[in-house]
C-alpha positions as YAML, in Angstrom:
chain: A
units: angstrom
residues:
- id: 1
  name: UNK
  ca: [71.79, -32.72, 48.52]
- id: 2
  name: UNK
  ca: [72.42, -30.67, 51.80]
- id: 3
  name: UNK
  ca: [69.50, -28.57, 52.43]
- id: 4
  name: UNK
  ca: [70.86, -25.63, 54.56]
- id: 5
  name: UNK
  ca: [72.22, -26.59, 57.65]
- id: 6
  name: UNK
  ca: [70.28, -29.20, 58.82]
- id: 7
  name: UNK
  ca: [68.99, -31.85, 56.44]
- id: 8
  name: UNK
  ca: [70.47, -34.21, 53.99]
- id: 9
  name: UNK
  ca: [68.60, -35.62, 51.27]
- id: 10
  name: UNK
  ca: [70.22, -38.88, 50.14]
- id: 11
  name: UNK
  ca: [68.52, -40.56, 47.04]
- id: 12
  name: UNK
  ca: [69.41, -44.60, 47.64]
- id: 13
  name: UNK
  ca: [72.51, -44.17, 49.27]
- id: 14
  name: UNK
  ca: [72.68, -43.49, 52.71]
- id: 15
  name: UNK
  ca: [69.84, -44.16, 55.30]
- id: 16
  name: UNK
  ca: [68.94, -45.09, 59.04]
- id: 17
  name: UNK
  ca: [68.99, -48.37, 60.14]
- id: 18
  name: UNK
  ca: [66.26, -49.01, 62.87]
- id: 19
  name: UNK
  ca: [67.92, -52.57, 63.82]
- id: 20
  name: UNK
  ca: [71.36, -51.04, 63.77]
- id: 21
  name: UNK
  ca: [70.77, -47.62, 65.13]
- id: 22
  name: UNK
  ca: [73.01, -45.63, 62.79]
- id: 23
  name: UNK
  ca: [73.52, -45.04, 59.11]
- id: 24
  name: UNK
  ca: [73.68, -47.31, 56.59]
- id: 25
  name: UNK
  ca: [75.22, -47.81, 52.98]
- id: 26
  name: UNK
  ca: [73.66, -49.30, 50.53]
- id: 27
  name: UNK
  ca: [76.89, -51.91, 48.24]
- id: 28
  name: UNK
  ca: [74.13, -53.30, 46.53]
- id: 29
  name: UNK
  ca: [72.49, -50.60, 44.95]
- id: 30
  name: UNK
  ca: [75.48, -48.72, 44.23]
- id: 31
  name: UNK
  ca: [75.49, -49.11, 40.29]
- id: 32
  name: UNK
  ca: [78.33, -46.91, 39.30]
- id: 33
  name: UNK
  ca: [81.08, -47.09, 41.87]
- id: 34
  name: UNK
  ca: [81.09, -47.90, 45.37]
- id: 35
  name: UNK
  ca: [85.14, -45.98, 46.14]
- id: 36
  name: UNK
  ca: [83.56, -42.99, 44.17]
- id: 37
  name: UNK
  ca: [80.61, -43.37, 46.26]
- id: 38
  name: UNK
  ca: [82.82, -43.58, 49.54]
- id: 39
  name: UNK
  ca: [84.83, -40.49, 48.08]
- id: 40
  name: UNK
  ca: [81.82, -38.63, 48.05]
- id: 41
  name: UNK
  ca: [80.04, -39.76, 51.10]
- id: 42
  name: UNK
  ca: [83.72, -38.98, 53.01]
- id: 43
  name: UNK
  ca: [83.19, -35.45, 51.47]
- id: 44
  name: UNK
  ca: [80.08, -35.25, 53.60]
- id: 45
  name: UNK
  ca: [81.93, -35.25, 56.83]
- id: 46
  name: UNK
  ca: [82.72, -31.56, 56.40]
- id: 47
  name: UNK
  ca: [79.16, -30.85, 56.92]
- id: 48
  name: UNK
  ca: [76.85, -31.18, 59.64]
- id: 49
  name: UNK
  ca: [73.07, -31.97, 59.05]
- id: 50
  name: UNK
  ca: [70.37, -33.44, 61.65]
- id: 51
  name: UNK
  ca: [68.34, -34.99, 59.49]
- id: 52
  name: UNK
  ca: [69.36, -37.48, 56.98]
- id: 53
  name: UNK
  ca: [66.00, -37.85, 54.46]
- id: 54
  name: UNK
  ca: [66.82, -40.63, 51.91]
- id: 55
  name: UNK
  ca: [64.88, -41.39, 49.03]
- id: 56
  name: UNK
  ca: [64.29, -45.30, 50.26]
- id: 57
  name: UNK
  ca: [64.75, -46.32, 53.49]
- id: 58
  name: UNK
  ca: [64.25, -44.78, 57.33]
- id: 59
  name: UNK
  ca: [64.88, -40.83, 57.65]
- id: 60
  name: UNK
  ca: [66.47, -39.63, 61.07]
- id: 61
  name: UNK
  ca: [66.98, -37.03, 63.27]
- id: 62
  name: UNK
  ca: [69.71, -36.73, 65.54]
- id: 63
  name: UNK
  ca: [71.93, -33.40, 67.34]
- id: 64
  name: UNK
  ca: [74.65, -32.62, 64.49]
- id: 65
  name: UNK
  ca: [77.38, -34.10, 66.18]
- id: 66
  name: UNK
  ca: [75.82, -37.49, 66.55]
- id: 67
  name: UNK
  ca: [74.81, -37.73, 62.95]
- id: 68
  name: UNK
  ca: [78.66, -36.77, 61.98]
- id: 69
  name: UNK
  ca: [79.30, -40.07, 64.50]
- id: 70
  name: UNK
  ca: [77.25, -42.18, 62.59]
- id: 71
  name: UNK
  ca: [78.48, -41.37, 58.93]
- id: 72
  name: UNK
  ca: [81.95, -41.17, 60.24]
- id: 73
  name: UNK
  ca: [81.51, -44.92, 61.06]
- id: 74
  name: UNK
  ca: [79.78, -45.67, 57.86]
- id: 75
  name: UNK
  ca: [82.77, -44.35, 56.21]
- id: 76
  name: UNK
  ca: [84.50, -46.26, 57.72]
- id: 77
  name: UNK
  ca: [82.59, -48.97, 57.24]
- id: 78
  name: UNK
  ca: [82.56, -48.11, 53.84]
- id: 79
  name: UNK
  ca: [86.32, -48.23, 53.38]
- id: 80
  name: UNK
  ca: [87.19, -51.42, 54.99]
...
């Protein structure tokens, strides 16, 4: 859920990696369908957000255009 223009809540699916340093997907816990899960996480990209809030996991915040960095290489991640 995209809370105005600045934070996304994200239930189990997407969250900050402290070890990494960016965002993370979660295969495992993706019980329904991880390319419909890609689809929809690829949909994100035409948002910006600073805050990514997930329901388990690390929140972050970062400027807008270096959280769309980081899920634009989870997506890709995500797709390889």
């Amino acid at each position: 859920m995209l809370y105005g223009d600045a934070v996304l809540f994200t239930g189990d699916h997407l969250a900050w990696s402290p070890e990494t340093e960016t965002l993370i997907a979660f295969r495992d816990a993706c019980w329904y369908s991880w390319p419909e899960q890609t689809r929809s996480m690829e949909a994100l990209l035409a948002h910006r957000f600073a805050w990514v809030l997930p329901g388990h996991g690390r929140g972050h915040r970062g400027s807008p255009d270096e959280m769309h960095a980081h899920l634009a290489r989870c997506v890709s991640w995500m797709k390889a």
